[in-house]
C-alpha positions in Angstrom: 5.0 12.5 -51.9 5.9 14.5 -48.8 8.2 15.1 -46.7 7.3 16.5 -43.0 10.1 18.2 -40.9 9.8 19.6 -37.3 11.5 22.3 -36.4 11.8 23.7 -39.6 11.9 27.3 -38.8 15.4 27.4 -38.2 18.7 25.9 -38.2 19.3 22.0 -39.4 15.4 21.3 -40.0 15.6 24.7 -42.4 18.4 23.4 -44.3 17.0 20.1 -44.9 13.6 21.8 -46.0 15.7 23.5 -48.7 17.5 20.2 -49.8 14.8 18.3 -50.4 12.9 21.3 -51.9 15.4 21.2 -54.6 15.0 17.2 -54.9 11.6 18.3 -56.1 10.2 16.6 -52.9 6.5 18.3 -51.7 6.8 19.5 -47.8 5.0 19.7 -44.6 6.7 22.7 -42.4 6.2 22.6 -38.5 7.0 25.0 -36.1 6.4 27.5 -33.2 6.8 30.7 -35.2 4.6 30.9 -38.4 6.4 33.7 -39.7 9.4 32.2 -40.2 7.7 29.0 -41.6 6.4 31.5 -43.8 8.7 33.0 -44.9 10.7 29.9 -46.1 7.7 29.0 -47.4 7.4 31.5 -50.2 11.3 30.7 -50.8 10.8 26.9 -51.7 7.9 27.7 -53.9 10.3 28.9 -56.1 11.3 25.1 -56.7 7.6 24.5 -57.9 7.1 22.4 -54.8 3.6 22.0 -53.0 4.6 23.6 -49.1 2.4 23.3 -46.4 2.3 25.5 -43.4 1.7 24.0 -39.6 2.4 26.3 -36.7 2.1 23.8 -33.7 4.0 24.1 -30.3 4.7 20.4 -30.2 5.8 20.1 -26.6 1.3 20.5 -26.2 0.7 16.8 -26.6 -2.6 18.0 -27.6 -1.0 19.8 -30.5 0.6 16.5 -31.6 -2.4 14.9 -32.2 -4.2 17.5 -34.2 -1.0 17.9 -35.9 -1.1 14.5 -37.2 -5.3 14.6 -37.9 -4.5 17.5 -40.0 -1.7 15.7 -42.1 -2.3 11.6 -41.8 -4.3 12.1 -45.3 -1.5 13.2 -47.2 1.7 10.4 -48.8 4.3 11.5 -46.3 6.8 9.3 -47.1 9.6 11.1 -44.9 8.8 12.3 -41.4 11.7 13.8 -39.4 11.4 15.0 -35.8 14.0 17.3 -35.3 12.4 19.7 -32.8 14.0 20.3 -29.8 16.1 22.5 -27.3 18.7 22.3 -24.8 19.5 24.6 -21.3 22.8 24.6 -20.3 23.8 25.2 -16.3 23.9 22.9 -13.0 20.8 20.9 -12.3 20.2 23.1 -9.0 20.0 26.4 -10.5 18.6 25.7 -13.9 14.2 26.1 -14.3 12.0 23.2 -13.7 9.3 24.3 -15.5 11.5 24.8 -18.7 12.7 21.2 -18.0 9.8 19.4 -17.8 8.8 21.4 -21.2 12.0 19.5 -23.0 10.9 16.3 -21.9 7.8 17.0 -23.0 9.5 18.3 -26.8 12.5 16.2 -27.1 10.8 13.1 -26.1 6.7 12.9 -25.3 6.3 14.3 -28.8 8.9 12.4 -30.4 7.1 9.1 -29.0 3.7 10.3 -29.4 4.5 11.3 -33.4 6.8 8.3 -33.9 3.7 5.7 -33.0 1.0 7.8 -34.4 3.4 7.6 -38.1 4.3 3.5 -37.8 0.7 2.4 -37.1 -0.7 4.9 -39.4 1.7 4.3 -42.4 2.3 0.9 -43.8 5.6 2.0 -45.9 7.9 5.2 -45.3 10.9 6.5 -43.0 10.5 8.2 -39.3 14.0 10.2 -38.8 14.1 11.0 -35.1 17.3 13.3 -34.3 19.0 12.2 -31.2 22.4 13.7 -30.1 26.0 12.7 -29.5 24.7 13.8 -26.0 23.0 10.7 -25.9 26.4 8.6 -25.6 27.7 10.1 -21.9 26.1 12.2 -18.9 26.4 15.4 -19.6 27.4 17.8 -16.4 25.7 21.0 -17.1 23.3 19.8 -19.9 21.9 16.6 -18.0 18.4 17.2 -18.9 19.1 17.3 -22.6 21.6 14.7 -22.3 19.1 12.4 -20.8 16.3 13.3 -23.3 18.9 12.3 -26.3 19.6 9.7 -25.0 16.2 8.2 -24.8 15.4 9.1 -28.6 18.3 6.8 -29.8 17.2 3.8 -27.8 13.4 4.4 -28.9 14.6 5.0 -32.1 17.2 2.3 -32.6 15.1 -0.7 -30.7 12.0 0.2 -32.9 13.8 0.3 -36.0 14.7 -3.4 -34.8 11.7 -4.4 -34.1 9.9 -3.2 -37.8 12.9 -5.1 -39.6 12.0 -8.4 -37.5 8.3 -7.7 -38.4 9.1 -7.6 -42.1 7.6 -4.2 -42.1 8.5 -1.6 -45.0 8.4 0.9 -42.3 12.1 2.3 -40.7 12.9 4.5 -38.0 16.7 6.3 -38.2 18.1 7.9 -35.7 20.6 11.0 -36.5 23.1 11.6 -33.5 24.9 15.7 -34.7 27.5 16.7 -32.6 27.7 20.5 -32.0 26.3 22.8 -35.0 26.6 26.2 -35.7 22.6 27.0 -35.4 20.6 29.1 -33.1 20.3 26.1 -30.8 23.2 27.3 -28.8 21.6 30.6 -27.9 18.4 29.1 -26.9 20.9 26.7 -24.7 22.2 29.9 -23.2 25.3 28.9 -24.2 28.1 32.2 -24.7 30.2 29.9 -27.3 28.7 28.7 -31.0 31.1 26.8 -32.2 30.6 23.2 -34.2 30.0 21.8 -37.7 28.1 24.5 -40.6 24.4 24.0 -40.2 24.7 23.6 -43.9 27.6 20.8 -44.2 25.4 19.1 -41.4 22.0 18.8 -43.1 23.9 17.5 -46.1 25.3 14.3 -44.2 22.0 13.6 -42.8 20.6 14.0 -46.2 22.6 11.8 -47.7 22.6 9.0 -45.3 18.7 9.2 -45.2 18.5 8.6 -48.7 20.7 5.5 -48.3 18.1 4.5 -45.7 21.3 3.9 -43.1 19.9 3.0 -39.4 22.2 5.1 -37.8 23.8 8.5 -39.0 26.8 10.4 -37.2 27.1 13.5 -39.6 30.9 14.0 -39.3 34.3 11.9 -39.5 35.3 13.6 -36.3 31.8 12.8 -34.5 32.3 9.2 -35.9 35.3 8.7 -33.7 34.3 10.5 -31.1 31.2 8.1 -30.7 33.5 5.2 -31.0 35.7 7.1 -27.9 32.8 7.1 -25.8 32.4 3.3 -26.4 35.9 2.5 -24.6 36.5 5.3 -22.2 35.4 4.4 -18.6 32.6 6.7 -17.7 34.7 8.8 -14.7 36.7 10.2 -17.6 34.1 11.0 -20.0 32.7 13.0 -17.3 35.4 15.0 -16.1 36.4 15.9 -20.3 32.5 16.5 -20.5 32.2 18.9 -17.5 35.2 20.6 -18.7 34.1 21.2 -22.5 30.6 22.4 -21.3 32.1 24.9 -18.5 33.6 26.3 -21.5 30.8 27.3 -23.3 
């Protein structure tokens, strides 16, 4: 039985590797940089696990779908897309090109890969990691606020739709709020501050195995997301703006 992460080289997909290395749990490793996926690699062996190596750029829809050719014979009973990036600064000055590449990462692949594991697989769990981003436009991170924000209403309405369909499939949806990984330097963002990269993948561990729809790692992020339910819009922007000007 296997478990596939994304984004694995790094940061909250690395620490999740090594926690269900250590439940004993066989693993599929995808990333951009082989080396790294190597290296980790050789460390979880050490567990007496089977680890499997795929160096894909995901955000190549093309590369999705050999991805999956290479791996839709193995029993992957866990598949969590948790690749993706951020770029922080105002709309007008920040890269199109490098836009249109998140889309294509943070949500074409995540929609491609979610479909291509439901109508393969007739039991197991899709873990798609949104954002608390996804609650509230984001001044200064729009694009990534937007893209989060689509994964949880994929996520949550075809979760829905399996349990109506008496399907032993499930799709969670894992919303972090900041965490102390490499993401922030990708973002271009000066500050790294948030929850340990470690503490975080535990949560999300934990509520995966309890199969919970919806997972906010965090008692703080837990009442932030209810804040965002009740505050009008006009001054979740302004605190927004302000927190992300900060960074």
């Amino acid at each position: 039985m296997y478990v596939l992460i994304t984004g694995a080289s790094s940061g909250i997909g690395m620490e999740l590797a090594k926690l269900y290395a250590k439940a004993k749990y066989d693993l599929v490793l995808v990333a951009r940089n082989k080396d790294r996926l190597d290296h980790l690699a050789s460390e979880l062996k050490s567990e007496n696990i089977d680890v499997i190596v795929k160096p894909f750029d995901l955000s190549d829809l093309a590369q999705c779908d050999l991805l999956f050719d290479e791996i839709k014979s193995l029993d992957i009973n866990i598949f969590i897309n948790n690749a993706g990036y951020g770029n922080l600064g105002f709309f007008n000055e920040t890269q199109e090109d490098l836009e249109l590449n998140m889309l294509d990462l943070n949500i074409r692949a995540v929609q491609v890969l979610t479909k291509r594991y439901i109508q393969h697989y007739s039991t197991g769990t899709v873990v798609n990691i949104s954002s608390m981003a996804a609650f509230l436009p984001t001044p200064t991170f729009a694009t990534y606020a937007a893209t989060k924000s689509y994964v949880y209403n994929m996520s949550r309405a075809v979760n829905y739709e399996l349990k109506r369909q008496k399907s032993n499939l499930r799709v969670l949806t894992v919303a972090p709020g900041p965490v102390k990984t490499n993401f922030n330097q990708r973002a271009k963002a000066s500050i790294n501050r948030g929850m340990d990269q470690v503490k975080c993948a535990r949560l999300i561990w934990k509520g995966i195995q309890k199969r919970k729809d919806f997972i906010i790692p965090g008692f703080l992020m837990k009442m932030v997301y209810l804040m965002t339910k009740f505050t009008p819009t006009k001054l979740l922007l302004k605190a927004s703006y302000r927190i992300q000007t900060n960074k």
